[in-house]
C-alpha positions as CSV (number, residue, x, y, z in Angstrom):
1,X,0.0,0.0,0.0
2,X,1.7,3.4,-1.2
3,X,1.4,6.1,1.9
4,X,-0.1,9.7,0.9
5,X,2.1,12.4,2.7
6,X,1.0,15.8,2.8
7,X,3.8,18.5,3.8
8,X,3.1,21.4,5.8
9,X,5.5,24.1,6.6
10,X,6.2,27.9,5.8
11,X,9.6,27.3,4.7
12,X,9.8,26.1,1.0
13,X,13.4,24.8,1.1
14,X,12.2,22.7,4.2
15,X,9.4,21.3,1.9
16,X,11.5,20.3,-1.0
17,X,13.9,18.3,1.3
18,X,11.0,16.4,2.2
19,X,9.7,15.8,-0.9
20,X,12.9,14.5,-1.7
21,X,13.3,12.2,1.2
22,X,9.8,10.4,0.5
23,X,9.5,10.6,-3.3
24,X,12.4,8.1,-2.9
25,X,10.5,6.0,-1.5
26,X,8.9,2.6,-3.2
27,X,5.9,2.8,-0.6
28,X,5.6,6.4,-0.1
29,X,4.1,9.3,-2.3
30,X,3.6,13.4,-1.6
31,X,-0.1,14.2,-2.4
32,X,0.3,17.8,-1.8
33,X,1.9,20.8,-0.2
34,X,0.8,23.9,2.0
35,X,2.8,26.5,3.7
36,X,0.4,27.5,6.5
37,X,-2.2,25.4,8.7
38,X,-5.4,27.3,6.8
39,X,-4.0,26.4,3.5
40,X,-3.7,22.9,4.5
41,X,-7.1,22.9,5.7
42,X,-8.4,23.3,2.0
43,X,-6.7,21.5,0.1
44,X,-6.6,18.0,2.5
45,X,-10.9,18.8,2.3
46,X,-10.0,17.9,-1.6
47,X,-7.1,15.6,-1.3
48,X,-7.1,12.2,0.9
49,X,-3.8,12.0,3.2
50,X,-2.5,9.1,5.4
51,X,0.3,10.9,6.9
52,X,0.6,14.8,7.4
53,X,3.9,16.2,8.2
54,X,3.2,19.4,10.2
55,X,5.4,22.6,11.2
56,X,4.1,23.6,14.2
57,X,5.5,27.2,14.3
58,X,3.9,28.9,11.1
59,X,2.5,32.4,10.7
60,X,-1.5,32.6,10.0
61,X,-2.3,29.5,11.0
62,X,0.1,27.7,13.6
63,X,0.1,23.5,13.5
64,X,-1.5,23.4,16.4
65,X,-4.7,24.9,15.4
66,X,-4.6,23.3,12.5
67,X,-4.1,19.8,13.6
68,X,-7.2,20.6,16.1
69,X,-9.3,21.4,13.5
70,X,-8.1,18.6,10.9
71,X,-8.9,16.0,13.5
72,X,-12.3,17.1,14.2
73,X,-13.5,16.3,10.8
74,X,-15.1,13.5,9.8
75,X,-13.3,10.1,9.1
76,X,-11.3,9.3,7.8
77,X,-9.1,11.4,9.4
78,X,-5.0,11.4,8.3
79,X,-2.4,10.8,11.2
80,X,-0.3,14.0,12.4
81,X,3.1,14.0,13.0
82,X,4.8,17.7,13.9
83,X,7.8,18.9,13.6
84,X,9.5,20.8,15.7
85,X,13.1,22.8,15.9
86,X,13.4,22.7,20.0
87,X,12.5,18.9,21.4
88,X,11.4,20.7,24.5
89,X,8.5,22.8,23.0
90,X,5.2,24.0,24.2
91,X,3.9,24.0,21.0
92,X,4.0,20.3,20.2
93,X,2.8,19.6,23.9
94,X,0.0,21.2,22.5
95,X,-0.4,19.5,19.6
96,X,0.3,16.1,21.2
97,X,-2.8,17.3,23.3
98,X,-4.9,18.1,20.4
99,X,-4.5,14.9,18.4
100,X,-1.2,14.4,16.9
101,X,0.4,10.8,16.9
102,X,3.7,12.2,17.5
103,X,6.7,15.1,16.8
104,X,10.2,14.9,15.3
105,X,12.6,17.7,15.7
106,X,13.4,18.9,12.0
107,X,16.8,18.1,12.0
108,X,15.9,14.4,12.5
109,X,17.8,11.8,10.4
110,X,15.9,10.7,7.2
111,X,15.6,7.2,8.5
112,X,14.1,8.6,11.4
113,X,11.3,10.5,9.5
114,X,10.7,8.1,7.5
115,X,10.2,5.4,9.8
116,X,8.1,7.8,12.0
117,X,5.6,7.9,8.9
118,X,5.4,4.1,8.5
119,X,4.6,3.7,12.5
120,X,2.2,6.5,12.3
121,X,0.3,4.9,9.4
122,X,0.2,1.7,11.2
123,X,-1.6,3.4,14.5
124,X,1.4,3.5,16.7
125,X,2.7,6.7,18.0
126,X,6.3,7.5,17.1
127,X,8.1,8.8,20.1
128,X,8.1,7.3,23.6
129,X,5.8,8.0,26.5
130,X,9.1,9.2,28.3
131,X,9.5,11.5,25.6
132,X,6.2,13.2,26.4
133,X,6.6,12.9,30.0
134,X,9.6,15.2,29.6
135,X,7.3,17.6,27.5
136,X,4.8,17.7,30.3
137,X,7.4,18.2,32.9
138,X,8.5,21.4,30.8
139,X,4.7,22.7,30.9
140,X,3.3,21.6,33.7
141,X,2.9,24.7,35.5
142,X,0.2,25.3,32.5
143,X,-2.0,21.8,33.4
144,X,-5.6,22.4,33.8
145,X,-7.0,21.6,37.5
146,X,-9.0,19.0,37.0
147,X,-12.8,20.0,38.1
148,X,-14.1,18.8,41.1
149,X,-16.2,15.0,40.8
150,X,-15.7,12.0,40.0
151,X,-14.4,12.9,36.4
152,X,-13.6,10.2,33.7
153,X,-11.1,7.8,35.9
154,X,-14.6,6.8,37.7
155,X,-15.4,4.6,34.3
156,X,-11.9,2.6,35.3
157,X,-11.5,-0.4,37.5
158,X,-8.5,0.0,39.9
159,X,-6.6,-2.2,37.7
160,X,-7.0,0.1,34.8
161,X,-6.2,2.6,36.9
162,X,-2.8,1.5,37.6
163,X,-1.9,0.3,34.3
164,X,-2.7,3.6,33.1
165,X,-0.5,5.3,36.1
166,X,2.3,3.0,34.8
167,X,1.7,4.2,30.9
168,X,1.9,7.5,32.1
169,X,5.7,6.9,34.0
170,X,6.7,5.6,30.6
171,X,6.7,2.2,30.8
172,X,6.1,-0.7,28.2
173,X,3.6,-3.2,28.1
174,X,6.2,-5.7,29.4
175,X,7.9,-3.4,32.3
176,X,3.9,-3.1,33.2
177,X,3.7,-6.3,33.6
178,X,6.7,-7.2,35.3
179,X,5.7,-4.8,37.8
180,X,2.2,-6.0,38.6
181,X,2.5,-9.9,37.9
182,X,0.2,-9.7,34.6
183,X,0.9,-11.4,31.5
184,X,2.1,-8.7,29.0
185,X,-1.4,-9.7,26.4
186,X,-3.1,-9.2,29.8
187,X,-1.7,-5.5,30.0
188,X,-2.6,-5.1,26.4
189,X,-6.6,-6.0,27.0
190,X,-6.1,-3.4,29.9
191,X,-4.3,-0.7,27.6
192,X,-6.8,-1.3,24.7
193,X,-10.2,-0.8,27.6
194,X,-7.9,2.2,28.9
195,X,-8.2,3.8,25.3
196,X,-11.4,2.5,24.7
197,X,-13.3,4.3,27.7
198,X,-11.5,7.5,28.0
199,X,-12.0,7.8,23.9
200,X,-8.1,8.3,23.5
201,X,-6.7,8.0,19.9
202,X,-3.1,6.0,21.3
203,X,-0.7,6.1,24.4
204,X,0.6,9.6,24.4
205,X,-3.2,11.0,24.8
206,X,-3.3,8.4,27.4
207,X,-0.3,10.0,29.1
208,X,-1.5,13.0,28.7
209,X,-5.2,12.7,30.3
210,X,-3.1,10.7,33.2
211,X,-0.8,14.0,34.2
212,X,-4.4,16.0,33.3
213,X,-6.6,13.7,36.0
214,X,-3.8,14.5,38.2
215,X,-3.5,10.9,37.9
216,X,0.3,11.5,38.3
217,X,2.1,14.4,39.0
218,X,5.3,16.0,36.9
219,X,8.7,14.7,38.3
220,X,11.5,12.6,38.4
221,X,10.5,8.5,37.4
222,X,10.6,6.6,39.8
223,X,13.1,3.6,39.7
């Protein structure tokens, strides 16, 4: 199956290195090109994406806003992946938050974007719930307080509850189930009801709501 890549970012140069890096590609293909988030917005209502490669710092429209408003559309809906310059950067907290299955720094190796659209196309998220960890850390002082009730953790059992406190100290399926004496397809079921009840799109939304429930709190893992 050939992957449709849309490119978004103000900087042309930028844009043609890309298309370089996937037209290369046997199982890739660029579908189209915008250089702000509102000019994406048209023309992916015309053209069918898989994978959207998205600055996230753009005049106009930022890649935030737009990655909000792409992923409230109807299905199907493409995957997100933004791109960053700083790997500590409010802005793709943000659009972590608002959908996005992942962010690479710019200056990432080819390999490294490229594989990031192949995982992203499967349904996997392409960095590691560590990784985001360190993002929230960087804003926490900008969490929301969660409102007072029982809020969405009441739809989980306890054990859900601590799988999903585990997710959200970046640990794999197998560390998970290590630590709590579950068979790792066990911790699977658990992820996939996680997901499933909270309506999350992957496991960086899921560590995300966790540090938003207040779930856990920003700060060194624990060993």
């Amino acid at each position: 199956m050939t992957i449709r890549v849309f490119l978004v970012d103000d900087q042309v140069m930028v844009r043609a290195g890309f298309v370089m890096v996937v037209e290369a590609q046997a199982d890739m293909v660029v579908v189209g090109e915008a250089d702000d988030g509102a000019e994406a917005l048209r023309k992916l209502a015309a053209v069918r994406a898989d994978v959207v490669l998205m600055d996230v710092r753009m005049p106009r429209m930022d890649g935030v806003e737009a990655t909000r408003r792409l992923l409230a559309r109807p299905e199907p809906q493409p995957r997100v992946i933004v791109l960053t310059t700083f790997d500590l950067d409010e802005y793709a907290f943000a659009a972590l938050r608002a959908g996005a299955g992942g962010f690479l720094v710019k200056d990432a190796p080819p390999e490294d974007l490229l594989a990031a659209v192949r995982t992203v196309h499967r349904g996997d998220a392409v960095i590691a719930p560590s990784a985001t960890r360190r993002l929230i850390d960087h804003v926490a002082a900008d969490l929301p307080v969660p409102a007072d009730g029982p809020g969405p953790l009441a739809a989980l059992t306890p054990r859900e509850r601590e799988v999903l406190q585990q997710i959200a100290l970046g640990r794999s399926n197998a560390e998970i189930a290590t630590l709590l004496f579950l068979s790792e397809g066990t911790v699977k079921t658990h992820v996939g009801r996680i997901l499933a009840k909270l309506g999350l799109r992957d496991r960086i939304q899921a560590v995300i709501f966790a540090y938003e429930s207040r779930l856990v709190r920003p700060g060194p893992r624990p060993s």
